[in-house]
N, C-alpha and C positions, 0 to 999 in steps of 0.2 A: 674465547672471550665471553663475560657474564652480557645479558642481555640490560637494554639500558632501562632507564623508570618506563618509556615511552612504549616500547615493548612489550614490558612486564603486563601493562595495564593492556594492551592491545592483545596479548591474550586471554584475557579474561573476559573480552567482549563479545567471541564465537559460546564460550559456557553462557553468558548470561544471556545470549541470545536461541541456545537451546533450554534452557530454563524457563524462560518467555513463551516459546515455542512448544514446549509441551504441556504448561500453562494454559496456552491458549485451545488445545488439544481439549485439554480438561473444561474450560470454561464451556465450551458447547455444552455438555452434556453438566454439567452442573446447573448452568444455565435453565437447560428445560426441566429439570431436578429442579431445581427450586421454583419455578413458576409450575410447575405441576403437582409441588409437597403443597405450597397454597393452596391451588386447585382443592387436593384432596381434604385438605384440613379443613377447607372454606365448605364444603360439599357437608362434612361428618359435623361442622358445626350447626348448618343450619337444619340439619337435621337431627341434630339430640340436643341442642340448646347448649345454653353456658352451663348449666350444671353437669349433665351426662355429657358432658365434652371435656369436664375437670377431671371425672371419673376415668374417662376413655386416657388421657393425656398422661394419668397420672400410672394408671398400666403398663401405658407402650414406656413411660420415665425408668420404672422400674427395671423392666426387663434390659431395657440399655442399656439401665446402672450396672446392670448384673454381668450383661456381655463383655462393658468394658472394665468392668474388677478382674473377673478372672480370666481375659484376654490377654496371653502373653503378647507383647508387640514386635512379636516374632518375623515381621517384616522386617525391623529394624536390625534384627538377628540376620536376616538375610543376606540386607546389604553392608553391614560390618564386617563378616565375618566371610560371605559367600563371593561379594565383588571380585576381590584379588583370584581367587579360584576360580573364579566365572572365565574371567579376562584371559586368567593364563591356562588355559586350557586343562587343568587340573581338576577331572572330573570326580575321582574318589572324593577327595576332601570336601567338592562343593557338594555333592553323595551326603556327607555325613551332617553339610550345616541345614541340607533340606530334612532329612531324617529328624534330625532335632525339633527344626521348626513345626514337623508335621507332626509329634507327638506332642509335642503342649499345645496345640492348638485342639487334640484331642482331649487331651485332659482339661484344658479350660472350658472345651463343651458340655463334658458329664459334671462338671462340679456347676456350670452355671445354670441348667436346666432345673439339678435337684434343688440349688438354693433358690431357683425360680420359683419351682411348684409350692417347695414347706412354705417357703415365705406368703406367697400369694393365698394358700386358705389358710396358714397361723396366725399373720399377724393383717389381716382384709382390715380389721375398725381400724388399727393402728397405720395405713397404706393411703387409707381415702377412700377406701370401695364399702360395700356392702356385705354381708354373709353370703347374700343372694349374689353377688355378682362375683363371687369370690373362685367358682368352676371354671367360669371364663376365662378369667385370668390366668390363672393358675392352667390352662390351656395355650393360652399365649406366649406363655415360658418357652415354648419348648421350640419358639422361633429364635429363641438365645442359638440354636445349633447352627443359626445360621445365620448369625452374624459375627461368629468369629472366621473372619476370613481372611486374619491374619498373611498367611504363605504364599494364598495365591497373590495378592498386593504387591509382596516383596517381591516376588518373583515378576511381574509383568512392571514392576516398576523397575529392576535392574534388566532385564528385556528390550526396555526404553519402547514398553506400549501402554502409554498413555490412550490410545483412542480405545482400547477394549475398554479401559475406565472410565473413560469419557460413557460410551455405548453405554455401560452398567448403571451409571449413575442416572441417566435418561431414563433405563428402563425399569428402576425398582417404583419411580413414582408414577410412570406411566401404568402399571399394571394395579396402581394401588390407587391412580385415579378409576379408572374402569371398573374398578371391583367395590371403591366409592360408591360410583353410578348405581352399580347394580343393588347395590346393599340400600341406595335410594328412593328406587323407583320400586324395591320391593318391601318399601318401608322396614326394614329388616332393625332392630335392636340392637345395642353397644355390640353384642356380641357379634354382628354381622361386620362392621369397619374392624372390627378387631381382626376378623378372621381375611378381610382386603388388607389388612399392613401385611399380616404375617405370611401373605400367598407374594406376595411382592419381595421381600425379604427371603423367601425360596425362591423364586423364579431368578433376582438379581445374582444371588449367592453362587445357583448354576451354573449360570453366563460365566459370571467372574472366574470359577474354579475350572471350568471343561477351559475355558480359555488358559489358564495358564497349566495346564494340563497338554495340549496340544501346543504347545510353546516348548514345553517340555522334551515332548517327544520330538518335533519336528528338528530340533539342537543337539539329539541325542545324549541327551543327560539323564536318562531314564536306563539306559542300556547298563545290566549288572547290577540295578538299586537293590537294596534287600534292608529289611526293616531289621535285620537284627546286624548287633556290631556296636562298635564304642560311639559314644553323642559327644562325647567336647572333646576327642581327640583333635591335638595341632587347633585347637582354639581357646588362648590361655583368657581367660577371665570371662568366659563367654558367660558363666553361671550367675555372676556379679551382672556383668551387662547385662541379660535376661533379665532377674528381679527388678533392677532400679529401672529400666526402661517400663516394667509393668506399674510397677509403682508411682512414675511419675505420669503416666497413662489415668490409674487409677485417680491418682489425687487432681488430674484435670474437670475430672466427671465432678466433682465438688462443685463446677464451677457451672455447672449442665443440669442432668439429670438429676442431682444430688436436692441441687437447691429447689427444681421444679417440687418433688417429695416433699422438704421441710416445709414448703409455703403449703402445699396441699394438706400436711399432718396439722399447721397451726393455722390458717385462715379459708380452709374447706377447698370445693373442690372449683369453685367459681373462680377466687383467686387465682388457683393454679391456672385455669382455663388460660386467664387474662396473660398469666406469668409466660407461660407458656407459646401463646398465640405472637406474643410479642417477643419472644426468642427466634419461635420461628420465622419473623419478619426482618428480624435483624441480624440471624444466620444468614439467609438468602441475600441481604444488602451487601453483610462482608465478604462471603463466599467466595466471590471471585480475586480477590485477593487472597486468600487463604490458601487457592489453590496453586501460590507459588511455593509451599512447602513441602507437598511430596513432588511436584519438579525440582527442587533444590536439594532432597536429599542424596539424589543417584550422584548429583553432581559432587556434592561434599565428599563424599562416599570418594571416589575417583581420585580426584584432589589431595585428598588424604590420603590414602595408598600411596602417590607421585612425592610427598612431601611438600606440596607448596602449599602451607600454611597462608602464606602472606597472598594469594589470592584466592586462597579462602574466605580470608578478613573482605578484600574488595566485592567477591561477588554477594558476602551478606550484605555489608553496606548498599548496594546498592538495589540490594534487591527489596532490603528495612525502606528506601526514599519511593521508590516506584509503589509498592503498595502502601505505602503510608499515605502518600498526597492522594492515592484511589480514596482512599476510607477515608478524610476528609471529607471529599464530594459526596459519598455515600452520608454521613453523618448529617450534613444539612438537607438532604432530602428528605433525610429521616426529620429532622426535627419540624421541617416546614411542610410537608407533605404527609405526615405522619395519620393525624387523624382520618384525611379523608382518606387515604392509604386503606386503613382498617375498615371505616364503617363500608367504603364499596365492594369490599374482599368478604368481609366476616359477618356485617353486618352490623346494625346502627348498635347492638348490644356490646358490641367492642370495642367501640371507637375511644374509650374511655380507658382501655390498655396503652393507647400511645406515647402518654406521658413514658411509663414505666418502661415501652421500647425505644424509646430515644435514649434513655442513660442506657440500657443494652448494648445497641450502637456504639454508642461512646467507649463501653468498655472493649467493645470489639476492635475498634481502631487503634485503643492503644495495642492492644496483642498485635493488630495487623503493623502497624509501625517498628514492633521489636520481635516478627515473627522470626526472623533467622537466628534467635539466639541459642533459642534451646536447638537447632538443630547443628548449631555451629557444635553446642557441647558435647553431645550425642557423638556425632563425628570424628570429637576429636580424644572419643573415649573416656569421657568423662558424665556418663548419664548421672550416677549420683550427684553431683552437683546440683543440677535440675531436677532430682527427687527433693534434696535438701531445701531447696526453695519454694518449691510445689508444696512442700508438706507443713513449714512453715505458716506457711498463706492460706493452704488451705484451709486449715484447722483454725486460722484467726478468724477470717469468713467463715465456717460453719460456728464457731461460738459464738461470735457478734449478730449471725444472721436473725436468731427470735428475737432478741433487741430489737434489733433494727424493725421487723415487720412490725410485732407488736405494739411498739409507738410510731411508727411511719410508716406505716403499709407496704403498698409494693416498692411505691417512692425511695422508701428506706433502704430496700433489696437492693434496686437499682443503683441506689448511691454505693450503696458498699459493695456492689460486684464491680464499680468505675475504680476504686481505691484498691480493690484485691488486682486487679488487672494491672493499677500501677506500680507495687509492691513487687508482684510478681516478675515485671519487667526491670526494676531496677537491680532485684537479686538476682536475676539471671547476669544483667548487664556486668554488676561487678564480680561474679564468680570468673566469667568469660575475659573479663581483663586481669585478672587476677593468674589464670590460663597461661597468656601471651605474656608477661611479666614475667613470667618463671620459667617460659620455656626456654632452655639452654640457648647460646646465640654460637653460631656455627663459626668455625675458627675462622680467621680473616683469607687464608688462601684458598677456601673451595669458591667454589665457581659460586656465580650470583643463582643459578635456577634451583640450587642445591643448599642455598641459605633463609629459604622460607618466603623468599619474595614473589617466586611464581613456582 
């Protein structure tokens, strides 16, 4: 006998409820991540001012631009392709999608350091820095190696250990508050916060990798590995999902570090300061909602391997309402609490960014309202979609965005990073229905759990 509607939905509420659960795993440690990225930023500000804080801002932008272009999202390689192998005790094959993973995350290392270093002393006038500050930087690249940490992610997220990520995420800005401090008290120069992010960015990177390294082993999935041997054997289209997965990676940073850059190349490094400051204010607001996305992917992951599409569809649903109505509540504290928010944090010279973080905000909520989309498509093998969409959008926003600043300031930014946000949400929307419309409808005598519904 097929299971009835009541049923159907009654299983979907143990998933959504370990979704939730490892969600809330993550929120601690994001949690003290974000009230401790403050901290540090609030520290590096009042000690290099709005200018050398645009400078400093505009460094750490770059390098992240650079970690996430050539970062393959090889976690998502993991749990596409590694799950089904994981599950079914099929240790060669899962062998072969780590091997993979673990070589483009190599190669995304050496290529994103060298375009760190050229880029940071060739184009310094053209970046926002100085000649003179151009060594520093151009020093700082070489924390790109450690922040692609692709593998170990996927791996302790198909693991289902969220609390090592939880733990990691506490501790990159707990060491990069402390080294803050010390970089304060010994009145220490751009170059000394610079060299507190990048010691943080090593110490988290450790944690994160020795942990899924001893995950590893303790599973015995390590026994027999050997680096050489076929990479997309028995994984057809892995090299298509690779690219577009990086690519629609890449074209999200448009929307990030991309933009922090443009506002820094055309209205100096103060603007960015502000740009910036109020990112990071409205990253931290959304954040906890956010973190229902890599708890939702293991689960899609799974889901899809099983065939039930149709509470795939229910668990994004539902999972689109519960953070949407968060970001709501987040949004009007941003807009009514906003300024004192800043001037207590950053100090009375910031307080004058809030405008600019509240449309931030705003764009955040929409993502957070339609975050399962792009993971639903991802999941269901179709990442180009959400390249096609991403790249769309993104390229409309980076051409619109000098307009925008140069007659509207950050104002301008902020309004057209609310409209690239909703763009982006409705093309995903109708790719994703467009999906479900076409997929075949399974003949009328298989069973109900075998027809898409659970």
């Amino acid at each position: 006998m097929g299971e009835t509607r009541a049923e159907e939905i009654a299983g979907v509420r143990p998933i959504l409820r370990r979704v939730l659960g490892n969600a809330g795993k993550l929120l601690g440690g994001r949690t003290v991540n974000a009230v401790l990225s403050l901290i540090a930023i609030a520290i590096a500000a009042r000690a290099l001012g709005v200018a050398e804080l645009g400078v400093f801002v505009l460094i750490q932008a770059f390098a992240q631009f650079l970690g996430e272009v050539v970062k393959f999202q090889s976690w998502q390689t993991i749990l596409h392709y590694g799950t089904a192998p994981f599950v079914e005790g099929r240790v060669s094959q899962f062998q072969r999608v780590l091997r993979l993973t673990l070589l483009l995350d190599i190669a995304s290392t050496v290529l994103g350091i060298a375009l760190g270093v050229a880029g940071s002393l060739l184009l310094a006038d053209h970046l926002g820095w100085t000649r003179a500050e151009a060594p520093g930087a151009a020093l700082y690249m070489f924390s790109i190696a450690f922040m692609v940490s692709a593998t170990p992610l996927g791996l302790l997220r198909l693991f289902d250990r969220f609390d090592v990520m939880a733990r990691q995420a506490a501790l990159i800005a707990f060491i990069r508050v402390i080294g803050s401090v010390i970089a304060l008290l010994l009145d220490a120069p751009l170059e000394g916060f610079l060299l507190a992010w990048a010691i943080g960015t090593v110490g988290s990177w450790l944690y994160l990798a020795g942990s899924a390294y001893g995950e590893l082993r303790r599973r015995g999935l390590l026994a027999g590995f050997s680096w050489q041997g076929p990479l997309a054997k028995d994984m057809p289209g892995v090299w298509h999902f690779a690219w577009n997965t990086n690519l629609a990676s890449t074209l999200d940073v448009a929307f990030t570090h991309l933009a922090t850059l443009m506002v820094g190349g055309m209205v100096g490094p103060a603007q960015a300061a502000y740009w910036r400051v109020g990112r990071q204010v409205a990253d931290a607001i959304a954040k906890p909602a956010k973190l229902l996305i890599p708890a939702m992917y293991p689960e899609l992951a799974r889901l899809y391997a099983e065939g039930r599409h149709g509470a795939m569809w229910r668990l994004a649903r539902n999972i689109g309402l519960v953070g949407g109505g968060f970001g709501l509540l987040l949004l009007a504290i941003s807009a009514f609490a906003g300024p004192s928010l800043l001037a207590g944090i950053m100090g009375e010279g910031f307080a004058q960014a809030s405008v600019v973080m509240t449309w931030q905000v705003a764009a955040a909520v929409i993502g957070i309202f339609t975050l399962p989309l792009e993971p639903m498509l991802i999941s269901l093998g179709k990442p180009g979609y959400a390249v096609r969409v991403r790249l769309v959008v993104s390229l409309g926003f980076l051409a619109i965005l000098p307009f925008l600043v140069t007659h509207f300031g950050l104002i301008g930014a902020g309004s057209g990073l609310v409209a690239a946000a909703a763009a982006l949400a409705l093309g995903m929307l109708m790719f994703l229905l467009r999906e479900n419309k076409n997929r075949p409808a399974p003949p009328n005598n298989m069973p109900d759990t075998l027809k898409g519904h659970d």
